[in-house]
N, C-alpha and C positions, 0 to 999 in steps of 0.2 A: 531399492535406490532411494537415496535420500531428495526430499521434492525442495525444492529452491524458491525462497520468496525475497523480493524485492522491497526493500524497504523504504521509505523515502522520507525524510523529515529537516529543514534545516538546523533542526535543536540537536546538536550533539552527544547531552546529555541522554534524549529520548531515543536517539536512535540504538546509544549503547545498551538502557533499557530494552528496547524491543528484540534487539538480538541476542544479549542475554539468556530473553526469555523461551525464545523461540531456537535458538542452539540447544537448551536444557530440554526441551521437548522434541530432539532429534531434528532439526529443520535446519537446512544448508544456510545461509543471510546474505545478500548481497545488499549493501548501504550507499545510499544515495544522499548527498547532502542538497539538493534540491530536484524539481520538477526536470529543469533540463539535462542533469547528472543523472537521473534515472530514467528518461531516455537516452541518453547515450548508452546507459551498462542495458537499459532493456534491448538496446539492439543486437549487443554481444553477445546475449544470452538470451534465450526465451526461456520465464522463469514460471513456475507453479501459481502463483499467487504474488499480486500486487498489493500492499499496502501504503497508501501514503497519505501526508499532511495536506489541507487547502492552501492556507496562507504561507508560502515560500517567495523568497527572490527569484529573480529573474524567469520560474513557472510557475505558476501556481496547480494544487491539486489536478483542478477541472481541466486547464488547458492540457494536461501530460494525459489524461483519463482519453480524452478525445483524440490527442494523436495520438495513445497506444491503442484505440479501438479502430483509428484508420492502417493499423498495420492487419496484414490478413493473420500474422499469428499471435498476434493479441486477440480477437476478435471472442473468443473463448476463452480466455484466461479471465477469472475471479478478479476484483479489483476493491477492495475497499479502502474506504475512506475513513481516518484514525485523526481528528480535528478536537479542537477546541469549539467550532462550530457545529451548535444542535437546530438548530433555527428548520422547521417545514421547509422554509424555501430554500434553503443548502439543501437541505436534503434533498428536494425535489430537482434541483439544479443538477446536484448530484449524482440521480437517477437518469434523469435525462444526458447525460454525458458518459453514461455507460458505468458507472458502480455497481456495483452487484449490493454492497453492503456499508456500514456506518457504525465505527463506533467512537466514543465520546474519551477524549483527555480528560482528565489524566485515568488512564487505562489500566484493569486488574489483569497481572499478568497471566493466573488462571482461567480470568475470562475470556482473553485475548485466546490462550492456545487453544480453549472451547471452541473456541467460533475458528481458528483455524482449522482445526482436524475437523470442524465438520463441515467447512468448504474443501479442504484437499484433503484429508485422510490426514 
């Protein structure tokens, strides 16, 4: 069964990158053009793997991370964070809001499915 991750970015361009990427490497996509759109599609779906942007309108990263941790079937789903933002204290912000992980824009798409398949297979 194909595993399903969640994409979230408001950059259009990046999001088509990430699915791209991640279609090529067998993985379902579901696209969110921000924080609040990807809680509405997370609620329809409970998906494999979370990836999303910090700086978006109307959510931002951090606040979707926290209300997909107060869902009981987020509470174990992976969730990383795919920003422009490297800074310790994002990161640690980060951490503290439930990410599991952190990678940095603009993003190698080999690197990317790496670190996919070795949070979900």
């Amino acid at each position: 069964m194909e595993k399903t991750i969640l994409a979230v970015d408001d950059s259009g361009s990046l999001r088509q990158m990430l699915s791209f990427s991640l279609k090529a490497a067998g993985y379902q996509v579901i696209e969110a053009v921000d924080g609040q759109d990807g809680l509405d599609k997370a609620r329809l779906q409970v998906v494999d793997l979370v990836l999303t942007d910090q700086n978006m309108p109307r959510m931002d990263g951090l606040t979707l991370i926290k209300a997909l941790r107060a869902m009981p079937s987020y509470q174990q789903v992976p969730i990383l964070m795919l920003t422009t933002e490297s800074g310790d204290d994002m990161k640690a912000k980060g951490r503290a809001a439930g990410a599991n992980g952190w990678l940095v824009k603009p993003f190698d798409p080999q690197k990317l499915t790496d670190v996919v398949k070795k949070v979900i297979g």
